[in-house]
C-alpha positions as CSV (number, residue, x, y, z in Angstrom):
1,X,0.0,0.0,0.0
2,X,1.5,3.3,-0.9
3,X,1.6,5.9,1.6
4,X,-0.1,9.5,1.6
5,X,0.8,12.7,0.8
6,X,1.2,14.4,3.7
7,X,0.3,18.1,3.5
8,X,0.1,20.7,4.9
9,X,-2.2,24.4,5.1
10,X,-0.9,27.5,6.2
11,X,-2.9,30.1,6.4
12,X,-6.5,28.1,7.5
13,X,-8.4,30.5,8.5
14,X,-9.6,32.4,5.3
15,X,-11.8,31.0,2.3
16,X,-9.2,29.6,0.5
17,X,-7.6,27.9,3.6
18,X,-11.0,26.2,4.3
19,X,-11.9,25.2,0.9
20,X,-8.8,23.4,0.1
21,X,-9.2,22.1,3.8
22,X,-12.9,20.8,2.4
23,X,-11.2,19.1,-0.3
24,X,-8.1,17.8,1.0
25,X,-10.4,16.0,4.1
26,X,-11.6,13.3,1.9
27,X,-8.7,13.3,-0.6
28,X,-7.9,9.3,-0.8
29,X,-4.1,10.2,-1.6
30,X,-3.5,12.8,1.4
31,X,-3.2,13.1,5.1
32,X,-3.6,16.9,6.6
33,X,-0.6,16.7,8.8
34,X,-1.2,20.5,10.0
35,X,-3.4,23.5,9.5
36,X,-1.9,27.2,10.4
37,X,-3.4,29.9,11.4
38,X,-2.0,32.4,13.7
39,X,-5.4,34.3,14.7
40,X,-6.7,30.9,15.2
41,X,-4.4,29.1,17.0
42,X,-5.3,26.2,19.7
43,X,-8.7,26.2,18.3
44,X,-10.4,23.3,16.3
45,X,-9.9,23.9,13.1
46,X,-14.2,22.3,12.8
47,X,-15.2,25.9,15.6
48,X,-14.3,28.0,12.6
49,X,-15.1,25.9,9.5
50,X,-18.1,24.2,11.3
51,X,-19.5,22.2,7.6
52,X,-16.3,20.2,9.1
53,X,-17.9,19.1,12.1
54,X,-17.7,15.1,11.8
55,X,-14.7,15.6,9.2
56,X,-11.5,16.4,11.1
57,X,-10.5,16.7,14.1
58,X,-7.3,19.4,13.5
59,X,-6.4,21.7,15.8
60,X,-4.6,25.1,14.3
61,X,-1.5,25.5,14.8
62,X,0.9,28.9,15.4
63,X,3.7,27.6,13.5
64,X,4.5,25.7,10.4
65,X,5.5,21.8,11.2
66,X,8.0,19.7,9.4
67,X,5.6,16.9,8.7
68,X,4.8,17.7,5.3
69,X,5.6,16.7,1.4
70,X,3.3,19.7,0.0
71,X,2.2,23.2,1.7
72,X,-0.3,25.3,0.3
73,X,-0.3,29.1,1.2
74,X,-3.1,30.2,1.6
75,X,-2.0,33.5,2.7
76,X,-3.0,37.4,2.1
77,X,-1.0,38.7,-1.2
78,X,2.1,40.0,0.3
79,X,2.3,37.6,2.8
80,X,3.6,34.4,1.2
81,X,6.9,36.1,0.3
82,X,7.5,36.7,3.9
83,X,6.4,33.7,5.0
84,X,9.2,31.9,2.9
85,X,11.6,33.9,3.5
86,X,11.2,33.1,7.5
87,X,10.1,30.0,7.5
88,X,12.8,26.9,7.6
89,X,10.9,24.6,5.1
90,X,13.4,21.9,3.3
91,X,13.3,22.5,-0.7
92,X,12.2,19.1,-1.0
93,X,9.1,20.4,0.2
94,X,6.8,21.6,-2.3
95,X,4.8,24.5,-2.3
96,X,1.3,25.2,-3.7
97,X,1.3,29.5,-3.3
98,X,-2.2,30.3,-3.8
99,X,-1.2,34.7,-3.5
100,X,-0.4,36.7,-6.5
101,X,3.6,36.7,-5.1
102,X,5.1,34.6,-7.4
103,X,3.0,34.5,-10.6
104,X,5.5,36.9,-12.4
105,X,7.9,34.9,-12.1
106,X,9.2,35.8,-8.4
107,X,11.7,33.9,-6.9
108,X,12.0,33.2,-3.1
109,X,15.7,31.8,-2.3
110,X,16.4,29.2,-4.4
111,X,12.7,28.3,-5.6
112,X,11.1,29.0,-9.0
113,X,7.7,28.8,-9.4
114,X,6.0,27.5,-12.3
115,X,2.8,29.1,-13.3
116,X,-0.1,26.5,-12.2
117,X,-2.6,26.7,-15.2
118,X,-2.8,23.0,-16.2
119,X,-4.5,23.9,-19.7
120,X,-1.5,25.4,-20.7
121,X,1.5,24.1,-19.2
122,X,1.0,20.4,-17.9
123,X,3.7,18.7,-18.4
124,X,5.6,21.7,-16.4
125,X,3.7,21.3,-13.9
126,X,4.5,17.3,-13.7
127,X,7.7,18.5,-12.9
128,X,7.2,21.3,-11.0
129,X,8.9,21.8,-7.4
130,X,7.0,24.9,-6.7
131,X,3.8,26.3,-8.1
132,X,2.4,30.2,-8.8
133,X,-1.6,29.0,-8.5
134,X,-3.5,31.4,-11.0
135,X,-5.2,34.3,-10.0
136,X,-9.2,33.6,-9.8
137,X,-9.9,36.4,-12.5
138,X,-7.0,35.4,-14.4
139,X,-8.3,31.9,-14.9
140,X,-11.6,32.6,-16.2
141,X,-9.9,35.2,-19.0
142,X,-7.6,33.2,-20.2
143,X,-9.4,30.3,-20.7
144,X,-11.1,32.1,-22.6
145,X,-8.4,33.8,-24.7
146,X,-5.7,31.1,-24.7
147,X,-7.0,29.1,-27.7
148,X,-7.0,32.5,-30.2
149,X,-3.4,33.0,-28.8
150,X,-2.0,29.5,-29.5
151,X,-2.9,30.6,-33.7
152,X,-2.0,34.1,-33.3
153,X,-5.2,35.5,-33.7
154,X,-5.7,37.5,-30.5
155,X,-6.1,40.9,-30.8
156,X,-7.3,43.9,-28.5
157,X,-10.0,42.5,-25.9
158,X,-12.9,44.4,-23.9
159,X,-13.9,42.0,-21.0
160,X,-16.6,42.3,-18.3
161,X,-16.5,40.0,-15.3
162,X,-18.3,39.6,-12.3
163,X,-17.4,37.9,-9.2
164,X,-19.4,36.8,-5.5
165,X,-18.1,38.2,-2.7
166,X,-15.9,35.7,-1.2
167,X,-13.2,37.3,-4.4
168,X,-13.1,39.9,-1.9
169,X,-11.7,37.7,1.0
170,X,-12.5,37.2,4.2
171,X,-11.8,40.4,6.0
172,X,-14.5,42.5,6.8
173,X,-14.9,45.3,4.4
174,X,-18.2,47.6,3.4
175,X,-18.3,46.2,0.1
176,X,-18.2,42.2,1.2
177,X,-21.0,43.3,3.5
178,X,-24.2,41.4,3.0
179,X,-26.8,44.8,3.4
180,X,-24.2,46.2,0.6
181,X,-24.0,43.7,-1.8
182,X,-27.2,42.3,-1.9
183,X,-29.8,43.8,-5.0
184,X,-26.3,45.5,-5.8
185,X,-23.9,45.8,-9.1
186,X,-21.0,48.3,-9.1
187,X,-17.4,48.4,-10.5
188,X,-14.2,48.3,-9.5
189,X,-10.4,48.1,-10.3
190,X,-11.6,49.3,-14.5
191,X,-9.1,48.7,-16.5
192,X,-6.5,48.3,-13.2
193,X,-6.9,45.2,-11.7
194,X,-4.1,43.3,-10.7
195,X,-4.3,39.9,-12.7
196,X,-3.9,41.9,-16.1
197,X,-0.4,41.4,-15.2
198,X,-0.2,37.8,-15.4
199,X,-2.7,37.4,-17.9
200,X,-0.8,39.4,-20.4
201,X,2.3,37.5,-19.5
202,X,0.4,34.0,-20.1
203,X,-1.2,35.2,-23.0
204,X,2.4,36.3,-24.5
205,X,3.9,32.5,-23.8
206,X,1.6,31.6,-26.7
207,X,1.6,34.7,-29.0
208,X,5.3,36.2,-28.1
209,X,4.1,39.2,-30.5
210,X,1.2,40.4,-28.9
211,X,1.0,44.0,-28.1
212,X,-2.4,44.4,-27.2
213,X,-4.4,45.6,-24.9
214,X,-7.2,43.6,-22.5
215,X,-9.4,46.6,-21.7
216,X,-10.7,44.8,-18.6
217,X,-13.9,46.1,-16.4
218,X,-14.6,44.1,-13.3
219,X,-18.1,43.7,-11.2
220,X,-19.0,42.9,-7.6
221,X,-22.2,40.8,-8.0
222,X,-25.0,40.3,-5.3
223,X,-23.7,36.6,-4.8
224,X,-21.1,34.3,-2.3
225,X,-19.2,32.8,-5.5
226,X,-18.8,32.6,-8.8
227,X,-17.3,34.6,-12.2
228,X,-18.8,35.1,-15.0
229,X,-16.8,37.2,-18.1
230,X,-17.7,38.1,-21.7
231,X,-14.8,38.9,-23.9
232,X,-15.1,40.4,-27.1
233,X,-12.9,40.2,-29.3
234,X,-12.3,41.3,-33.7
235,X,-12.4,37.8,-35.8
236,X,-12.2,36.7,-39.1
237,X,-13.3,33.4,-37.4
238,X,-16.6,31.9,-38.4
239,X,-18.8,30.6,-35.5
240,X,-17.8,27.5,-36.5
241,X,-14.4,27.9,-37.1
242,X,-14.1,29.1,-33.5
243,X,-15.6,26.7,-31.7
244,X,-13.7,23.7,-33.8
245,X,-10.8,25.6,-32.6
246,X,-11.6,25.8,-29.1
247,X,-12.9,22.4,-28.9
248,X,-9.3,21.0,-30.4
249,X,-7.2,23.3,-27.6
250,X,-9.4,21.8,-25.2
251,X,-9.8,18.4,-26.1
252,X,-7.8,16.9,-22.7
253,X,-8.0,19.1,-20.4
254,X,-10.2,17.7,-17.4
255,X,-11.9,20.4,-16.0
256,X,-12.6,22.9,-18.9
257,X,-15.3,22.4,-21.8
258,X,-17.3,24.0,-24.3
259,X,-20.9,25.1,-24.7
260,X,-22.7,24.9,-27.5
261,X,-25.7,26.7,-25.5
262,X,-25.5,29.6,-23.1
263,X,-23.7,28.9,-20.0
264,X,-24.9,30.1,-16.5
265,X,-23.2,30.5,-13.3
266,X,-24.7,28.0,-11.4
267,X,-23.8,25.2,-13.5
268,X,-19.9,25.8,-12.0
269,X,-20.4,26.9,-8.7
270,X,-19.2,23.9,-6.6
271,X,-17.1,22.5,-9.1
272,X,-13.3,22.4,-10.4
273,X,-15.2,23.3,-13.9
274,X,-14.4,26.0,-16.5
275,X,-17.2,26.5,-19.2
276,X,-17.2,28.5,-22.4
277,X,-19.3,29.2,-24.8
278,X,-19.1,31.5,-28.0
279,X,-21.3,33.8,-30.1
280,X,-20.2,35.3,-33.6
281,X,-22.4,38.9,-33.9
282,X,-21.0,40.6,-37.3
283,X,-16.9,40.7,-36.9
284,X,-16.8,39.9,-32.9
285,X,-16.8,36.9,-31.7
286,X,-18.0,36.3,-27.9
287,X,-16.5,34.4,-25.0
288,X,-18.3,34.0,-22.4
289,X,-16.5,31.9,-19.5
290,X,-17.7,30.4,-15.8
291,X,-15.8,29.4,-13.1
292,X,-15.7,29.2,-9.4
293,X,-13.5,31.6,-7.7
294,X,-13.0,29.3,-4.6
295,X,-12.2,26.1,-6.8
296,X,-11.3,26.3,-10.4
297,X,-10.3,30.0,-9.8
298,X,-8.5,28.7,-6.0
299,X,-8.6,26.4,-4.6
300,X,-9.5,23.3,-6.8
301,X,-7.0,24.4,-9.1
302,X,-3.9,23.8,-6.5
303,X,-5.3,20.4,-5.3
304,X,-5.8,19.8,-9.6
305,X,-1.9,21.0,-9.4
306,X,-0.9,19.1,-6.1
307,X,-2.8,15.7,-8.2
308,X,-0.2,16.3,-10.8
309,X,3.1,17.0,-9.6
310,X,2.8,14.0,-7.3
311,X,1.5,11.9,-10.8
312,X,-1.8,11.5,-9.3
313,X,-5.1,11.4,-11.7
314,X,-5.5,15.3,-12.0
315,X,-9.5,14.7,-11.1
316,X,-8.6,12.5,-8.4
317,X,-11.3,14.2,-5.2
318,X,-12.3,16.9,-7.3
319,X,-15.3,15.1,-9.4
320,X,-17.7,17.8,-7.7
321,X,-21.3,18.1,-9.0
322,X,-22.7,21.8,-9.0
323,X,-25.6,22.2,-7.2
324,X,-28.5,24.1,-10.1
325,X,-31.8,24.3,-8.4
């Protein structure tokens, strides 16, 4: 019998930390050998996360622990960097950083990170000692972009996406608020948000040439989780044209598919999925793209990453069913 992976959370006590805590507890391949939290220290890791009550047993800890063959961060951006550069954590250790520290390529010491989108960059992630998990936003536009960029055909982009609340984190803020949010829309970040960075960059590592801009615009939305984007985009591309195109870019990956109908929100929420669908009106054709921002835009994605660089089914505890009614 093989043994587990033993891994490890630091930084428990926010959404991320508690929903890769929700999918690591039932993981067949792992054991949690520690959970880290420093405002939540000595208390049961279930009297904060209480949908764990049954599940786990872990106490949080105040300080990292040696027992551990992966660690995902799960810290505020900023923090991760610090973290590593404190903490006394063997490089045979890998790390999952789920923070926007490293996706630029940032090193820390003597690790490199490896930009964790498995649609685009698999096999690097096979090999991968460290990993740069994807920025929730950034997920959910370039899935939708990627397959134009592998045949050079990406041009400017205007995007619109909305995300639930829990994008926002965990800390209390007016605009996280439930009296503000709910029957509520407005923007934020336009054209400024901090993932443009590393989608250009990913978008570039398939169409070097691109000088383009993504005029980006992004929405709070009266809901706990969830993005939805539209990207619009000048093609020569008949409707179907495109959607052979995106079909072939697509045609292993585990968690992302296309549409021939019009997607909705719910039909990701709860699961590692990405969906797309397109729409051709005159010379623009129309991505629209759904994701979770917990899983496939958090969460899921690392544990999809942690499944591969320890040559693990990729889907292995992440076959999730959305919940539609």
């Amino acid at each position: 019998m093989k043994s587990k992976i033993k891994a490890g959370i630091v930084g428990g006590a926010g959404y991320t930390g508690g929903e890769t805590l929700r999918l690591l507890v039932n993981h067949p391949d792992v054991d949690i050998t520690f959970v880290q939290s420093r405002s939540q220290a000595g208390k049961k890791v279930s009297d904060l996360h209480r949908d764990l009550l049954g599940d786990s047993d872990l106490v949080f800890s105040n300080t990292y622990q040696h027992e551990a063959d992966v660690v995902f961060l799960c810290l505020g951006h900023g923090e991760s960097k610090v973290f590593l550069a404190e903490a006394d954590i063997p490089l045979t250790t890998r790390i999952i950083d789920l923070s926007q520290d490293f996706r630029l390529g940032e090193k820390s010491g003597e690790r490199d990170f490896v930009y964790g989108l498995p649609e685009l960059q698999k096999e690097r992630i096979q090999q991968a000692q460290n990993i740069a998990n994807p920025g929730c936003f950034a997920t959910t536009i370039e899935l939708g972009l990627l397959p134009l960029a592998s045949k050079g055909l990406l041009g400017e982009v205007h995007t619109t996406g909305i995300t639930g609340s829990t994008g926002a984190g965990q800390k209390l803020q007016e605009t996280s608020q439930f009296s503000w949010r709910a029957n509520n829309v407005s923007a934020y970040k336009t054209l400024t948000h901090q993932h443009l960075k590393e989608i250009n960059q990913t978008l570039k590592d398939l169409q070097p040439q691109y000088e383009d801009s993504i005029h980006f615009v992004p929405w709070r939305g009266a809901f706990s989780r969830g993005i939805y984007v539209s990207s619009v985009v000048k093609s020569s591309l008949s409707l179907e044209e495109a959607f052979q195109l995106f079909s072939s870019f697509y045609k292993s990956a585990a968690f992302t598919h296309i549409s021939e109908t019009m997607i909705d929100l719910k039909q990701v929420v709860n699961t590692n999925k990405c969906l797309i669908h397109l729409e051709k009106i005159e010379g623009n054709l129309v991505i629209h793209t759904a994701t979770d921002n917990l899983l496939k835009g958090a969460s899921g994605q690392a544990v999809q990453n942690m499944n591969l660089m320890f040559g693990l089914d990729e889907t292995t505890g992440l076959r999730l069913k959305a919940n539609t009614h």
